[in-house]
LUMZAMI-999676 format. One record per atom (N, C-alpha, C): atom name; x, y, z; residue number from 0; residue in one letter. Coordinates in nm, 4 decimals. Layout:
<recs>
a;east;north;up;k;r
CA;X;Y;Z;NUM;A .
...
</recs>
This chain:
<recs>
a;east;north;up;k;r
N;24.0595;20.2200;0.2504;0;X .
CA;24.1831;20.2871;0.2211;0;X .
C;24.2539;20.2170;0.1060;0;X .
N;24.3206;20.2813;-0.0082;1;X .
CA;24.3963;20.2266;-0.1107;1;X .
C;24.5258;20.1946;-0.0295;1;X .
N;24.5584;20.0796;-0.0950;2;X .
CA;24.6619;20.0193;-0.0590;2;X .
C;24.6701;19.9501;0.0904;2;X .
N;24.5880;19.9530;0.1801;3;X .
CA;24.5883;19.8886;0.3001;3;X .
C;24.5586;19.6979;0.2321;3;X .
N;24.6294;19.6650;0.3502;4;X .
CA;24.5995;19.4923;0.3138;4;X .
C;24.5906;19.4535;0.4582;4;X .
N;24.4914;19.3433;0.4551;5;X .
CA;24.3973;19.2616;0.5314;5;X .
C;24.5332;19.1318;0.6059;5;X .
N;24.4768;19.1144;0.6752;6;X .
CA;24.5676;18.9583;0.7478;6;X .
C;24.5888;18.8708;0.6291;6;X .
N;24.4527;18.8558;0.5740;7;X .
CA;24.4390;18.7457;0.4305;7;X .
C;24.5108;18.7986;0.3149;7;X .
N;24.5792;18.9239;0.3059;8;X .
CA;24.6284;18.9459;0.1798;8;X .
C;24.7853;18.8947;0.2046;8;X .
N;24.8274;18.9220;0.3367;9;X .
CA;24.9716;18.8651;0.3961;9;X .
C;25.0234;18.7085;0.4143;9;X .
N;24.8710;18.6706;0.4143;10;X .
CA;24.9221;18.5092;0.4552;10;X .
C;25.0331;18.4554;0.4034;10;X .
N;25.0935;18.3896;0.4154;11;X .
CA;25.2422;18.3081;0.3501;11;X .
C;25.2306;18.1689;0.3695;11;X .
N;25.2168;18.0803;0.2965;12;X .
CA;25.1394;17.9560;0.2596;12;X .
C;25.3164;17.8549;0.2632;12;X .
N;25.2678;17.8056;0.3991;13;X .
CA;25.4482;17.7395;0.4010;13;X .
C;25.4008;17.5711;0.3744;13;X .
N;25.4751;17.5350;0.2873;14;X .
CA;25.4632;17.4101;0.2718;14;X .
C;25.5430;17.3383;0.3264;14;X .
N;25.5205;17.1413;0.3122;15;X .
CA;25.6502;17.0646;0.3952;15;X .
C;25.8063;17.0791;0.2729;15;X .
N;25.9225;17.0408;0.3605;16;X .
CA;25.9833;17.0129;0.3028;16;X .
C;26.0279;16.8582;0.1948;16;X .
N;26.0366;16.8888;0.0912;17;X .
CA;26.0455;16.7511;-0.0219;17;X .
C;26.0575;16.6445;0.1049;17;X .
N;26.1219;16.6468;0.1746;18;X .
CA;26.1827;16.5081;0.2594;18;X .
C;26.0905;16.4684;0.3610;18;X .
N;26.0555;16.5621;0.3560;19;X .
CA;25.8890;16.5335;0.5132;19;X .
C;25.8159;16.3984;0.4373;19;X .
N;25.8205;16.3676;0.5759;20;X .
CA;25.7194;16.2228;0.5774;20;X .
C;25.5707;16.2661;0.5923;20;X .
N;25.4733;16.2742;0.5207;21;X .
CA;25.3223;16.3002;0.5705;21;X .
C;25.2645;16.2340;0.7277;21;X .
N;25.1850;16.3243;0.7931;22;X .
CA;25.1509;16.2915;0.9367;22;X .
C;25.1005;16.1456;0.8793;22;X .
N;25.0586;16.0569;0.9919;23;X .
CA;25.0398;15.9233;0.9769;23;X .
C;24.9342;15.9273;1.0848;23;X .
N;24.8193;15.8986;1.0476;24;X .
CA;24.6724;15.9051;1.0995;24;X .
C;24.7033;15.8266;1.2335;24;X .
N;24.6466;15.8870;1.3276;25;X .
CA;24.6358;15.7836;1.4808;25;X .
C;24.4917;15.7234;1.5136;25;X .
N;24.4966;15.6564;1.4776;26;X .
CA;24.3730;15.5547;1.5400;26;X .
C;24.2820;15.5835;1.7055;26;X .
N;24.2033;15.6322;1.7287;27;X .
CA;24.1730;15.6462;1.8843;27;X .
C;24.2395;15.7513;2.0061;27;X .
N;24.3187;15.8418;1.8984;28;X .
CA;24.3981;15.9509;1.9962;28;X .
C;24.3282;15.9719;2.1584;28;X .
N;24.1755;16.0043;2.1694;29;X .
CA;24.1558;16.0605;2.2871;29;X .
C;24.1669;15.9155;2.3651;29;X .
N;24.1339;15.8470;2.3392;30;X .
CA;24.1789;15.6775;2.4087;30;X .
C;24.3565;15.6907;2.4607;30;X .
N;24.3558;15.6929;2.3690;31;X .
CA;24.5605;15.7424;2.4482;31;X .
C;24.5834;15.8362;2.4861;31;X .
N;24.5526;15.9554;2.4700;32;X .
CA;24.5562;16.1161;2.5286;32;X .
C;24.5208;16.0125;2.7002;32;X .
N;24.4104;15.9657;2.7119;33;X .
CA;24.3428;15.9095;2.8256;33;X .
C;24.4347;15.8634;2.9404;33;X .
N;24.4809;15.7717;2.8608;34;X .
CA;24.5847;15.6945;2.9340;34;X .
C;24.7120;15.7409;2.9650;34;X .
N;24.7316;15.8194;2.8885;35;X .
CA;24.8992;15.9023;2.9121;35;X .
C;24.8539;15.9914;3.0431;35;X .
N;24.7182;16.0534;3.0246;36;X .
CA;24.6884;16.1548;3.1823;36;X .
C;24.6936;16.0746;3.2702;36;X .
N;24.6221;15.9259;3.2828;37;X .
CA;24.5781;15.8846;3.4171;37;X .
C;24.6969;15.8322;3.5076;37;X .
N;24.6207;15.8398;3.6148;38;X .
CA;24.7662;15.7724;3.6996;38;X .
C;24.7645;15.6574;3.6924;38;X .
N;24.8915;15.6127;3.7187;39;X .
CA;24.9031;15.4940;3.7061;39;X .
C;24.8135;15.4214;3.8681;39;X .
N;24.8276;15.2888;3.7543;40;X .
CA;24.7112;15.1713;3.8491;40;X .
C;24.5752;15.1723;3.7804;40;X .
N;24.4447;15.1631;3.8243;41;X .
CA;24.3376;15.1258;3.7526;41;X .
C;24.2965;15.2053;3.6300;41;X .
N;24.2977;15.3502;3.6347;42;X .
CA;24.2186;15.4113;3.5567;42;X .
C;24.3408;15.3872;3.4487;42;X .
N;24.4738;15.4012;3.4654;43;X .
CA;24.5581;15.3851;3.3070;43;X .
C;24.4817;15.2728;3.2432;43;X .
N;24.5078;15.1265;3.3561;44;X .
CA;24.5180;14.9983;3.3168;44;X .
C;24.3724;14.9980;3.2122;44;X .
N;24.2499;15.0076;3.2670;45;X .
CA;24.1151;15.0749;3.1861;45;X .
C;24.1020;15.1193;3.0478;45;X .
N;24.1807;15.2326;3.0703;46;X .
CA;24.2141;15.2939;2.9141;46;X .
C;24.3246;15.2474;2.8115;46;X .
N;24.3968;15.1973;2.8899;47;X .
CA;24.5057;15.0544;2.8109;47;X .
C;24.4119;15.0027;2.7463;47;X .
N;24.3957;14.9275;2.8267;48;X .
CA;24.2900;14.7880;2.7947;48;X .
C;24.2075;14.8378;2.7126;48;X .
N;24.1307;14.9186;2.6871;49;X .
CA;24.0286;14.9444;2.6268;49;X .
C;24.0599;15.0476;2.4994;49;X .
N;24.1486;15.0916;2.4935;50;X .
CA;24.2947;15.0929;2.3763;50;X .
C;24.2960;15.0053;2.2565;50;X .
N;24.3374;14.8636;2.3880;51;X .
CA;24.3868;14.7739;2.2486;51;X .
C;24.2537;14.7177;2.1921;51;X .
N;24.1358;14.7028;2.2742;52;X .
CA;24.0569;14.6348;2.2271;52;X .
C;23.9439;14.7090;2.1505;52;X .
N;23.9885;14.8283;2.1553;53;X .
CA;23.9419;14.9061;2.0449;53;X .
C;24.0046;14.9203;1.9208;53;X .
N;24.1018;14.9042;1.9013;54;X .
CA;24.1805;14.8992;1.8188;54;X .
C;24.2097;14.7702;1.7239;54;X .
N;24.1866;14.5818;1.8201;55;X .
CA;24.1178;14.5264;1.7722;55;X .
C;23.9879;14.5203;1.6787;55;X .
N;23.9057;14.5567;1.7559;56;X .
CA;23.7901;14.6039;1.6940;56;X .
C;23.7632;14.6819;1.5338;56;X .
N;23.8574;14.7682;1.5460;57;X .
CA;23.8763;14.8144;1.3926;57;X .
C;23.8859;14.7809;1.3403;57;X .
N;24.0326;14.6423;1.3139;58;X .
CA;24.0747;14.5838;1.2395;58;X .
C;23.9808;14.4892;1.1968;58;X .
N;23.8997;14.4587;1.2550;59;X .
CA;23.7479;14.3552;1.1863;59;X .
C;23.6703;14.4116;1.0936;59;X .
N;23.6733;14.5557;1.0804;60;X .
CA;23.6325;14.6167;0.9704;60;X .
C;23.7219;14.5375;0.8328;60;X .
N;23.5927;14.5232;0.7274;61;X .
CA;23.6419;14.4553;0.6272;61;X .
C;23.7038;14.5265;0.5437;61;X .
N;23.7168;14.6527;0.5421;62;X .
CA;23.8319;14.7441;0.4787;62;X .
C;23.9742;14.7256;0.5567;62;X .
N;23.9662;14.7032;0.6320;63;X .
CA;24.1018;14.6705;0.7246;63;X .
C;24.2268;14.5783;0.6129;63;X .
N;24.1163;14.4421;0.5751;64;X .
CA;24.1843;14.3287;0.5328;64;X .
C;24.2591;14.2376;0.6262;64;X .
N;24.2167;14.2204;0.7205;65;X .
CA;24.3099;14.1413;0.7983;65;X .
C;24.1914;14.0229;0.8572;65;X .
N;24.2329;13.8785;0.7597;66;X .
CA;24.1657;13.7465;0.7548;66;X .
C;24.1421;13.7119;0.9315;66;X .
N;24.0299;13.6402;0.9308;67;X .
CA;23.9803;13.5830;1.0347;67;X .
C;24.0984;13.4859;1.1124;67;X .
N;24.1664;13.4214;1.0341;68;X .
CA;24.2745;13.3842;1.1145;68;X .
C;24.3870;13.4763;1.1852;68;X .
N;24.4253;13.5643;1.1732;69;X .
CA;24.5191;13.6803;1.1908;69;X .
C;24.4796;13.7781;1.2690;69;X .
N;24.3318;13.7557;1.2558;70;X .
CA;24.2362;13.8618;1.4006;70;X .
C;24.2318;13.7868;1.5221;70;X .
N;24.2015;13.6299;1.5006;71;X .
CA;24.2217;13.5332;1.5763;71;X .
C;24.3537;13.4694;1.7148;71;X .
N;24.4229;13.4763;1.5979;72;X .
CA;24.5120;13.4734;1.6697;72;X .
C;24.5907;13.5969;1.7610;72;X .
N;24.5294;13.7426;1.7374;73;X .
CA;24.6124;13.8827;1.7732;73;X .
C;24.4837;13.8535;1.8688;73;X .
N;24.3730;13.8445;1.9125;74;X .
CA;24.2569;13.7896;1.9979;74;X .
C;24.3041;13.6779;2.1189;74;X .
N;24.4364;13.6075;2.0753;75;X .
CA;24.4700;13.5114;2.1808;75;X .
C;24.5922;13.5829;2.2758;75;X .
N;24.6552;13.6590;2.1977;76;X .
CA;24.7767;13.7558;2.2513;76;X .
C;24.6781;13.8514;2.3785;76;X .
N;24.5721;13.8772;2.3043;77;X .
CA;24.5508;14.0067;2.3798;77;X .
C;24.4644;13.9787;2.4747;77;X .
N;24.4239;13.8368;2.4831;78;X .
CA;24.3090;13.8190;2.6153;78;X .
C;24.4799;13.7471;2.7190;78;X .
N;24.5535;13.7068;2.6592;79;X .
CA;24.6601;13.6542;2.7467;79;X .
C;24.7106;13.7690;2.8677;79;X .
N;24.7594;13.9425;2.7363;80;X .
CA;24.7749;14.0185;2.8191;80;X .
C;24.7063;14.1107;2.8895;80;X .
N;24.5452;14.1094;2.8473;81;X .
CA;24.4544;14.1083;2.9459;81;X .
C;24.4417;14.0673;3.0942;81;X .
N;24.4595;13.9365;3.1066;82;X .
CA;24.5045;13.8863;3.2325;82;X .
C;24.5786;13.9443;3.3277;82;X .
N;24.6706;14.0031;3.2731;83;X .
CA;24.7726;14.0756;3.3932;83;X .
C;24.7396;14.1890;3.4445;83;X .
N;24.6221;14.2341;3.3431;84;X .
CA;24.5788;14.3364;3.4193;84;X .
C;24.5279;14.3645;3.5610;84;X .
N;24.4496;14.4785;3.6394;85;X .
CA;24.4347;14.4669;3.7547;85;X .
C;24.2516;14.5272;3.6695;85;X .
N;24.1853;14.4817;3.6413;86;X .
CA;24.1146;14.5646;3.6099;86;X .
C;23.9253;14.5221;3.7142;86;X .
N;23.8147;14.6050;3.7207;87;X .
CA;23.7372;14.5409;3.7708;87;X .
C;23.6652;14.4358;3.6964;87;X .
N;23.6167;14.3745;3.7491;88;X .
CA;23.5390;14.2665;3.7035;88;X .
C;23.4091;14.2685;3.5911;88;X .
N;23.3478;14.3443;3.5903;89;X .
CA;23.2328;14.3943;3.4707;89;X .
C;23.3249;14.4609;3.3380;89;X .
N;23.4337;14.5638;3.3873;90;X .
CA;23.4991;14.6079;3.2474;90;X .
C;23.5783;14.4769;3.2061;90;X .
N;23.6617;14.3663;3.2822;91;X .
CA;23.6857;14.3160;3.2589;91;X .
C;23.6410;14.2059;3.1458;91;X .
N;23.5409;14.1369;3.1931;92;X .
CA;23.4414;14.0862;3.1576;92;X .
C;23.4104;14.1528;2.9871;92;X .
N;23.3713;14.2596;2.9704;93;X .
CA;23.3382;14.3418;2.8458;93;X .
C;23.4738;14.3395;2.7725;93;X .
N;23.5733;14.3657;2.7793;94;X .
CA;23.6735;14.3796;2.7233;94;X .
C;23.7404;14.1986;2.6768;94;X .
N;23.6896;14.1128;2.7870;95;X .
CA;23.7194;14.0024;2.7020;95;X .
C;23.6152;13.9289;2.5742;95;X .
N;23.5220;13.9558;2.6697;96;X .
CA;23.4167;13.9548;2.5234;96;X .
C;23.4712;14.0312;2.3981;96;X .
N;23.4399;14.1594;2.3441;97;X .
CA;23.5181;14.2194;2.2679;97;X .
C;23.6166;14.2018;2.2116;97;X .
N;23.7294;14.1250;2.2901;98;X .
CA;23.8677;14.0403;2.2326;98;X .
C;23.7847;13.9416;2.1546;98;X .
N;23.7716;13.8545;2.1915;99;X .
CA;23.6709;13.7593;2.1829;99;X .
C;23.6144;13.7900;2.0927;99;X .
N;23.5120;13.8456;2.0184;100;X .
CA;23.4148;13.9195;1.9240;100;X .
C;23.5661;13.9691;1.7973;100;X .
N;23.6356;14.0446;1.8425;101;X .
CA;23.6980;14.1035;1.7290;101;X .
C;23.8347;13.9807;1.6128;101;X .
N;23.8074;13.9028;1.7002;102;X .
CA;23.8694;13.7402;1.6253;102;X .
C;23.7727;13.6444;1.5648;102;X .
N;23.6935;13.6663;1.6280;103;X .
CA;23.5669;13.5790;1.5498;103;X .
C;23.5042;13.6205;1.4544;103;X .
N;23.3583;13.5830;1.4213;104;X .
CA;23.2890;13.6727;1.3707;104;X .
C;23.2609;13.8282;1.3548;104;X .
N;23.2919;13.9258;1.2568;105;X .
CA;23.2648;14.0279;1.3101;105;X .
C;23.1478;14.1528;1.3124;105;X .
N;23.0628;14.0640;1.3411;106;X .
CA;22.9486;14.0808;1.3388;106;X .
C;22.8734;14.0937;1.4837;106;X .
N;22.9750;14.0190;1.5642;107;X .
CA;22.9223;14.0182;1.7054;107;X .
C;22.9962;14.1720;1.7410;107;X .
N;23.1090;14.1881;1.7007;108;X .
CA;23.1992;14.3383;1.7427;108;X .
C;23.1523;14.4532;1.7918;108;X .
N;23.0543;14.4866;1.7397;109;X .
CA;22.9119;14.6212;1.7649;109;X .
C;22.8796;14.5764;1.9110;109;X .
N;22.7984;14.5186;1.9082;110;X .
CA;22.7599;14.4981;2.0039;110;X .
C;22.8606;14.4538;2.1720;110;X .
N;22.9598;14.4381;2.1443;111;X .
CA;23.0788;14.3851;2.2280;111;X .
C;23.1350;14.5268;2.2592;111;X .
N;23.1236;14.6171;2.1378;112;X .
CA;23.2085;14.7502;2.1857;112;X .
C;23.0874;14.8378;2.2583;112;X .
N;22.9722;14.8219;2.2614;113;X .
CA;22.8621;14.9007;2.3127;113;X .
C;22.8798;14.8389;2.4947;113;X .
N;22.9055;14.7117;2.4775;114;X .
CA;22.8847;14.6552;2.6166;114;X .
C;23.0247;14.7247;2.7349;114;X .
N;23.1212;14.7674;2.6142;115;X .
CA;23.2753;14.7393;2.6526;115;X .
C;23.1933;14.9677;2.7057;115;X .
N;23.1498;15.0224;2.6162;116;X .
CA;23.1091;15.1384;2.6515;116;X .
C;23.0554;15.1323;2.7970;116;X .
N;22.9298;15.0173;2.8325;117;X .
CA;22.8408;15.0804;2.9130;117;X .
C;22.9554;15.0685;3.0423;117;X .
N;23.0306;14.9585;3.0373;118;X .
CA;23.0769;14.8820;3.1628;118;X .
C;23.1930;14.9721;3.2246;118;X .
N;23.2308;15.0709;3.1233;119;X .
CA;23.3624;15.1266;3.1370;119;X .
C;23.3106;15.2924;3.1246;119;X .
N;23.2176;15.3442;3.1057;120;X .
CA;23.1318;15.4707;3.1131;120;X .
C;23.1803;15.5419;3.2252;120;X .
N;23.2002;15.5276;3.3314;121;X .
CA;23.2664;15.6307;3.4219;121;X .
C;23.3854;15.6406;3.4126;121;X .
N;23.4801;15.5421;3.3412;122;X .
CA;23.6287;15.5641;3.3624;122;X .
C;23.6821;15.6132;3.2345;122;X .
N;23.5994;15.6550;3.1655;123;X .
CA;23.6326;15.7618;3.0652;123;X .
C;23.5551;15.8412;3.0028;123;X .
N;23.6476;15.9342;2.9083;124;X .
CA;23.6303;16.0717;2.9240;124;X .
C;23.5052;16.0690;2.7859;124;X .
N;23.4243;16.1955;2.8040;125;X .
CA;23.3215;16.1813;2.6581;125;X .
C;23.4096;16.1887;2.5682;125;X .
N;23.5559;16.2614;2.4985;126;X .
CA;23.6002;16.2271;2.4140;126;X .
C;23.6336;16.0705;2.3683;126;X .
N;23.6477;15.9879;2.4741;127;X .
CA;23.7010;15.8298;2.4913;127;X .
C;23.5360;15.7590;2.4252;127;X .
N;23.4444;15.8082;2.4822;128;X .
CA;23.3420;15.7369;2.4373;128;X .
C;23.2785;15.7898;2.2620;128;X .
N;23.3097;15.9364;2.2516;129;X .
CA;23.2962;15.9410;2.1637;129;X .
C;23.3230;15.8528;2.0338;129;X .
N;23.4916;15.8403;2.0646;130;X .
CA;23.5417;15.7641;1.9704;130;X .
C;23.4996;15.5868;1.9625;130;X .
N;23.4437;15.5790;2.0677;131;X .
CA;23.3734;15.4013;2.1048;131;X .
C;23.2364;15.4158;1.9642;131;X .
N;23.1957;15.5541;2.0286;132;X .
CA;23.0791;15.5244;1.9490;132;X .
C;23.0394;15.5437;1.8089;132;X .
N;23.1788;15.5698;1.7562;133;X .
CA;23.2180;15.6310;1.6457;133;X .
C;23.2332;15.5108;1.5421;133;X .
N;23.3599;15.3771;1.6281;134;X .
CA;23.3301;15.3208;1.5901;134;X .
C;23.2163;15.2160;1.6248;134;X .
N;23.1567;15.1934;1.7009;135;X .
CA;23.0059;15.1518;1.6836;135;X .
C;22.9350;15.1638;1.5584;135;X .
N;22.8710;15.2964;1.5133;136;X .
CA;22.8896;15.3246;1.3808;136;X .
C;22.9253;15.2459;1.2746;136;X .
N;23.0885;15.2681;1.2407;137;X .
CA;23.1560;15.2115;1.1345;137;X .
C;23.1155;15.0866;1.1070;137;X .
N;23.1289;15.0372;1.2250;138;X .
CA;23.1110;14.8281;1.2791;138;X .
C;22.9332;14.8266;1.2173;138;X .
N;22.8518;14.9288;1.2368;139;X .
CA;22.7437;14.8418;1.2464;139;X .
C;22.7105;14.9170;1.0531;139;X .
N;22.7511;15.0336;1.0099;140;X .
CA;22.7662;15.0531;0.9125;140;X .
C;22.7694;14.9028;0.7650;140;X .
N;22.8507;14.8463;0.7785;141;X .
CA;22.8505;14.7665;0.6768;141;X .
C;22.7353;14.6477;0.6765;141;X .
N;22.7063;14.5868;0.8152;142;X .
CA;22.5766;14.5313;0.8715;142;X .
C;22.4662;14.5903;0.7591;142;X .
N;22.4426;14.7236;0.7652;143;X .
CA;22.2904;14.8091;0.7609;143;X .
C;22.2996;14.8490;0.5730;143;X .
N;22.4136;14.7442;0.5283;144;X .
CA;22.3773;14.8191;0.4035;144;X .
C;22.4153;14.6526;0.3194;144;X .
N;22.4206;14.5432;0.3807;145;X .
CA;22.4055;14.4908;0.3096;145;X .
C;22.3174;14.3274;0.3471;145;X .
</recs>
């Protein structure tokens, strides 16, 4: 038909306003999506925990920029508040390693976040592991190319 128009001829293309701040990338969303569902007590404490020490973990990426001393020491904060957790003993265990790993060398990190996967595999969701194994990846990425 002449003159008929399509959905695509109507579209209206709204942009931000001058003053808008651009979205600001979230690091591990389904990891926190995780934790905001669970109830409180173990399964939050789990996806907490395994939150920050994923999030550690990133920062050992050498695009990050953040010196071995400064991973180190955010590695002593976070096995401290580790402790208070209630968590079981094998995720536990994995998640301090991993602290542990993401202050040190980071080279051990891969392998610390694979362990921190197997130990913690039922208490989260395939989106949660996805993103583990995502960065797995990244971590072992710079390893395999140089």
């Amino acid at each position: 038909m002449p003159g008929a128009r399509s959905a695509a001829d109507c579209a209206v293309i709204v942009s931000q306003p001058p003053y808008a701040l651009a979205a600001t990338p979230f690091r591990f969303p389904a990891l926190a999506s995780l934790a905001g569902r669970a109830a409180l007590g173990g399964d939050r404490e789990v996806a907490l925990a395994t939150y920050l020490a994923a999030r550690l973990a990133h920062d050992a990426l050498p695009d990050r920029g953040l010196s071995q001393p400064i991973r180190a020491e955010r590695a002593v904060g976070a096995k401290s508040w580790l402790a208070t957790l209630s968590l079981p003993a094998p995720i536990r265990t994995a998640l301090a390693r991993l602290v542990e790993a993401s202050g040190d060398d980071a080279r051990g990190v891969a392998p610390a976040v694979r362990a921190v996967i197997a130990a913690a595999s039922s208490r989260l969701d395939p989106a949660s592991r996805l993103e583990l194994n995502r960065l797995v990846e990244m971590l072992e990425r710079p390893a395999a190319s140089s």
